[in-house]
C-alpha positions as CSV (number, residue, x, y, z in Angstrom):
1,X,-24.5,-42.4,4.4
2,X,-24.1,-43.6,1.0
3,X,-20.5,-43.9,-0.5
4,X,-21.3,-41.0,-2.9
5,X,-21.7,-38.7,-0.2
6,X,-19.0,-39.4,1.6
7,X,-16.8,-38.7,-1.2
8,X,-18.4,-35.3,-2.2
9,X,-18.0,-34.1,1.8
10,X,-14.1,-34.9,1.8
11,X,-13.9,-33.6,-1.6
12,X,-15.8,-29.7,-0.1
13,X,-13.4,-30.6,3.4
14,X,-9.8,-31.3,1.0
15,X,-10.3,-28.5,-0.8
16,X,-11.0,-26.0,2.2
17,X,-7.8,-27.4,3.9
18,X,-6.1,-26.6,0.8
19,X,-7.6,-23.5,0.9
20,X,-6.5,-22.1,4.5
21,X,-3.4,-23.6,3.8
22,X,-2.4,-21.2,0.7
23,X,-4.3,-18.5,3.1
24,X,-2.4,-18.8,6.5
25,X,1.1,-19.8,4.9
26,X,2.2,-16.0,3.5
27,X,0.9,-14.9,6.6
28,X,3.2,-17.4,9.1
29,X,6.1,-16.6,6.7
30,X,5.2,-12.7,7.1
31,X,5.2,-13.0,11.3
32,X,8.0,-15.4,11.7
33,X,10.2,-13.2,9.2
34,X,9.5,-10.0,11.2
35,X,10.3,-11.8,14.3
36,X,13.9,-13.0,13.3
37,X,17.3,-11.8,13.0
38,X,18.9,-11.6,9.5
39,X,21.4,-14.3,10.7
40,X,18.4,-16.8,11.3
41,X,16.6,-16.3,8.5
42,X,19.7,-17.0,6.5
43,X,20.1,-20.4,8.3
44,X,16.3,-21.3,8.0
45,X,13.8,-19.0,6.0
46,X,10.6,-20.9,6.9
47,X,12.0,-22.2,10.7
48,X,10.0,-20.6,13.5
49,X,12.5,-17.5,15.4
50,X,14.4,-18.8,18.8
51,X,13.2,-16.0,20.3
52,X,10.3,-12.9,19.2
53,X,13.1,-10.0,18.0
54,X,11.4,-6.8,18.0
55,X,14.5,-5.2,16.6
56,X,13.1,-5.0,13.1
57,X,10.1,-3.3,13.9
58,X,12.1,-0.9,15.9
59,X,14.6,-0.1,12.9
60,X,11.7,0.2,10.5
61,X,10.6,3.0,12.7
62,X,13.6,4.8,12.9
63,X,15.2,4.8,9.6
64,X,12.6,5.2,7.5
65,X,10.2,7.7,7.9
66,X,7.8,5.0,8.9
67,X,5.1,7.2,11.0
68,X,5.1,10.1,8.0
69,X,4.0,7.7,5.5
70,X,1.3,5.8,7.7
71,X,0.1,9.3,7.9
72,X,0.1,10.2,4.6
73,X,-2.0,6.5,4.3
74,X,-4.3,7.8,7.4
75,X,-5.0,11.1,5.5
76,X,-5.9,9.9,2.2
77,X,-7.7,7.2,3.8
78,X,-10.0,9.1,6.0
79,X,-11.3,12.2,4.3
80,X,-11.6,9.8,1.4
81,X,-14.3,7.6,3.2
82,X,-15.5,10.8,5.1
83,X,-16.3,12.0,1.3
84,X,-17.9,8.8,0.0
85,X,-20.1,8.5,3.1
86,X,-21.4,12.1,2.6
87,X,-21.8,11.9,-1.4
88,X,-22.8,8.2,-2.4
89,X,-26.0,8.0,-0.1
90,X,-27.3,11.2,-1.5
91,X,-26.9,10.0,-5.1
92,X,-27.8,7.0,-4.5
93,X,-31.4,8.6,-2.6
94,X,-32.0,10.7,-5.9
95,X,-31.5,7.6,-7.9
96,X,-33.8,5.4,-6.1
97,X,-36.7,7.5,-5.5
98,X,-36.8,8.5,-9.5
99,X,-36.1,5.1,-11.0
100,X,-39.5,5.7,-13.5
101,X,-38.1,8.4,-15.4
102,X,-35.5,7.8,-17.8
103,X,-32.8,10.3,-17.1
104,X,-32.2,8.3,-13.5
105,X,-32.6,4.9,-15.0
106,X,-30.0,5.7,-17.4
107,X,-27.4,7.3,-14.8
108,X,-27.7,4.1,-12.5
109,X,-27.1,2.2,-15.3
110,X,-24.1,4.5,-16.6
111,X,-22.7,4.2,-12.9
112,X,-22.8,1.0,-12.8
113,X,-21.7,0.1,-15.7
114,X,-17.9,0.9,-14.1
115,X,-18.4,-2.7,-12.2
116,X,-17.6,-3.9,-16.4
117,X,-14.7,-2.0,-17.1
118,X,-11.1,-2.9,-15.6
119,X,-8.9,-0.5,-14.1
120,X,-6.3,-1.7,-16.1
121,X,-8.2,-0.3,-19.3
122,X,-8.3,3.3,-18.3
123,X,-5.6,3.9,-16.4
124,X,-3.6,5.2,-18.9
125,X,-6.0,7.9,-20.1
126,X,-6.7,8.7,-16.1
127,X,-3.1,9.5,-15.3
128,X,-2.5,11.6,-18.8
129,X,-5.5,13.7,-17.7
130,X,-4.4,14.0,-14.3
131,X,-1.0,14.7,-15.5
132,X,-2.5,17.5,-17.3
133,X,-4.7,19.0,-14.5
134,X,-1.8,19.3,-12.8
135,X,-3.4,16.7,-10.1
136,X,-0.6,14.4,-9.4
137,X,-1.3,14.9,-5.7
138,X,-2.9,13.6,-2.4
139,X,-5.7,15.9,-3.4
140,X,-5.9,14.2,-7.1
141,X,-5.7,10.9,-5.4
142,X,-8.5,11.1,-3.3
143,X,-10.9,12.4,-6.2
144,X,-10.0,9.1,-7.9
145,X,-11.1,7.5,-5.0
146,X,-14.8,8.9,-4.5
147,X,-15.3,8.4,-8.6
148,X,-14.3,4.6,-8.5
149,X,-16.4,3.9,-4.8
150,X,-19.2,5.5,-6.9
151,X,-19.8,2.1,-8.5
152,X,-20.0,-0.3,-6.1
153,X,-21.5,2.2,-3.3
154,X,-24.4,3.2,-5.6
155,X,-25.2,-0.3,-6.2
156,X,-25.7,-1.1,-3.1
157,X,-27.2,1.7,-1.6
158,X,-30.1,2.0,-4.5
159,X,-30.9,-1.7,-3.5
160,X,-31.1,-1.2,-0.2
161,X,-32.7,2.3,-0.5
162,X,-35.5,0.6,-2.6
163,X,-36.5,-1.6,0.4
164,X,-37.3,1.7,2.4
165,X,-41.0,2.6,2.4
166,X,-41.9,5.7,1.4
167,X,-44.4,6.4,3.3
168,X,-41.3,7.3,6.3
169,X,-41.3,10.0,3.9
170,X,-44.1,11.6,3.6
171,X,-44.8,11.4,6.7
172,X,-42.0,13.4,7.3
173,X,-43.2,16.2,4.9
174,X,-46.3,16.6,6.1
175,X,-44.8,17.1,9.6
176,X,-43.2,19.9,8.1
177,X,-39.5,18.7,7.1
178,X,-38.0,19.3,3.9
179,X,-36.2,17.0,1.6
180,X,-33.0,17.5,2.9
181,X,-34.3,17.4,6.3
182,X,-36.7,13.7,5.3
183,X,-33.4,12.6,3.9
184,X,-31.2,13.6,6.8
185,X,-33.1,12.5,9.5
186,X,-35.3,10.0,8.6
187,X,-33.6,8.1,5.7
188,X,-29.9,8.1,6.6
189,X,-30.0,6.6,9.9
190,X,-32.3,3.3,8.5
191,X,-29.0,2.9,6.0
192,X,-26.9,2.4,8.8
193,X,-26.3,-1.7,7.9
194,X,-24.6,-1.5,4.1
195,X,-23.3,2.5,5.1
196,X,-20.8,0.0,7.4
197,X,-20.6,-2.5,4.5
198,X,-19.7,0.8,2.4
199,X,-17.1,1.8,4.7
200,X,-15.3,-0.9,5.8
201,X,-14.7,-2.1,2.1
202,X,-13.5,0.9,1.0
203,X,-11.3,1.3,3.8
204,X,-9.9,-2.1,2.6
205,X,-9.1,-1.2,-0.6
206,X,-8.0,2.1,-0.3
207,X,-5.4,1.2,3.0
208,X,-4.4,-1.3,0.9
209,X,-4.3,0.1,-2.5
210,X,-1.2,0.1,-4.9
211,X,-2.1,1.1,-8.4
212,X,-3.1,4.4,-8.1
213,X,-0.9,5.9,-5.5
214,X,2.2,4.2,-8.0
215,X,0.5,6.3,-10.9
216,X,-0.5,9.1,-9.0
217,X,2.1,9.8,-6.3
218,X,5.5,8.1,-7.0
219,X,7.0,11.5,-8.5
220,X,8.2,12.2,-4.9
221,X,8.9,10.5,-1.6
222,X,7.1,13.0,0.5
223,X,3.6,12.1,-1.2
224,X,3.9,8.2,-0.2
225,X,1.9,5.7,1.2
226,X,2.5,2.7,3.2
227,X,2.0,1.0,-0.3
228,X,4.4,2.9,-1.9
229,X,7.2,3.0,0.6
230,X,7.0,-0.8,0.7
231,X,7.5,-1.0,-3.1
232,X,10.3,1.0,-2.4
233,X,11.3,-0.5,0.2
234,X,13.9,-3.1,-1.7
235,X,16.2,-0.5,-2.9
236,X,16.9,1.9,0.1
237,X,17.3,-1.5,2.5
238,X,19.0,-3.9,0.0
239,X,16.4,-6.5,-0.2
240,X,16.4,-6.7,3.7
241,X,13.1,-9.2,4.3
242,X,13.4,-9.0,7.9
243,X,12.8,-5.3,8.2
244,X,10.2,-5.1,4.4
245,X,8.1,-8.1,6.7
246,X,8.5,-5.9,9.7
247,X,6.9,-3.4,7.4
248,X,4.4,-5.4,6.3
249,X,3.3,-6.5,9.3
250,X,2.9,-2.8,10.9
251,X,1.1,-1.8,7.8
252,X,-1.3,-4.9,7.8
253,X,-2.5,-4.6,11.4
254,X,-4.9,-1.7,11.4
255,X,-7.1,-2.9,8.9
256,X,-7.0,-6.4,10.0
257,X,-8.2,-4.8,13.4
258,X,-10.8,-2.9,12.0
259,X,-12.1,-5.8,9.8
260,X,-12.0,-8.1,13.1
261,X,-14.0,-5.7,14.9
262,X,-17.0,-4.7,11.9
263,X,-17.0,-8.2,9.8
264,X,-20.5,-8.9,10.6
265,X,-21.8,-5.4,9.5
266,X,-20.6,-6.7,6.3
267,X,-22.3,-9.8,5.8
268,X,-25.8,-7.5,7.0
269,X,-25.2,-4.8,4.7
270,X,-24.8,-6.8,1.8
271,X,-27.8,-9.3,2.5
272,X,-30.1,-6.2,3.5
273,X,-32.3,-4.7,0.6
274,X,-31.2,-8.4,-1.2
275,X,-35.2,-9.0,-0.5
276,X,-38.4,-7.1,-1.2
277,X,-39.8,-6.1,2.5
């Protein structure tokens, strides 16, 4: 192996250590924290605990309302993706199968087009208007949710949708079935591989979202999310790490559970309807 080589392969293998490194190090801070009393995390912050003190986690739990606000998470979270499961596939299925005529063409690009924009440009405007509607709510919150998944969930479903033959089809018409039915029972199932891509990163971002719940809910307590409550965490515990890591931790382990479990449907979704079949 020449001398070249050699140097490029530690180069790739010094900057992936460096990598995992930056990764894994908030996370050890973020268990060891939540495992140690106050008294030992004043005496060493980054030491390992002398013993695995679940007192924080039970604290969190009973002082602070812990349980409503992972519900309030839960809620938003699941008929949110129940919504974008239902309604991107069947735009996306209009979109596809008409991509000769202008008037689709133009609303796939016009979706799409969102991937372009940054949150940070409109957010303004959005909470004025929902301000206005009178939709500073759960309810508000999750129609934000379904119109921003639009973008990236109609991307990838067209692509993938365009792969389908559609002959499937009309072989389903002339057996007698209707659109809906063709589209129900024939073509929804064979987008089973980037529907789990669809809603496993959705589910990512909206557990884990911030922004909009702080625009959108923060006007009272009872609205929160996990989110929320940990951003207001500092205040009603006087900057108590142990218990906001305890929080963090709680908060962080269902999705790091569901992502464990469903990674792989990822990679396939997104690789599927990448090539012409």
């Amino acid at each position: 192996m020449s001398r070249k080589k050699i140097l490029n392969k530690t180069s790739i293998y010094l900057l992936l250590v460096v990598g995992l490194v930056l990764i894994l190090f908030p996370t050890y801070l973020t268990i060891i924290t939540a495992m140690k009393t106050p008294t030992e995390s004043a005496e060493n912050f980054f030491s390992l605990p002398k013993s695995f003190y679940m007192g924080n986690f039970k604290e969190v739990m009973a002082r602070s309302h812990f349980f409503k606000y992972a519900w309030n998470s839960l809620l938003i979270t699941g008929v949110s993706l129940v919504l974008i499961i239902f309604i991107s596939p069947m735009i996306s299925y209009a979109i596809a199968r008409n991509l000769d005529k202008k008037y689709y063409k133009f609303l796939f690009v016009y979706i799409t087009m969102g991937i372009f924009i940054p949150f940070q440009v409109i957010m303004i405007p959005v909470t004025k208007l929902m301000t206005k509607i009178n939709m500073l709510n759960q309810g508000g919150l999750i129609i934000l949710y379904i119109t921003y998944s639009l973008i990236q969930s109609v991307f990838l479903y067209v692509g993938y949708i365009k792969t389908i033959p559609r002959d499937l089809e009309e072989a389903a018409y002339i057996d007698g079935c209707s659109i809906w039915q063709a589209y129900y029972k024939v073509i929804f199932p064979l987008l089973r591989p980037v529907t789990a891509t669809v809603f496993i990163m959705n589910a990512l971002w909206i557990w884990n979202d911030f922004l909009l719940p702080l625009l959108i809910l923060n006007k009272s307590p009872k609205y929160w999310t996990l989110q929320l409550f940990q951003y207001n965490f500092k205040s009603q515990y006087m900057f108590d790490y142990n218990l906001a890591f305890s929080s963090f931790m709680m908060s962080s382990l269902p999705v790091i559970i569901v992502y464990l479990i469903m990674q792989k449907n990822i990679v396939s979704g997104l690789t599927c309807g990448a090539i012409k079949q």
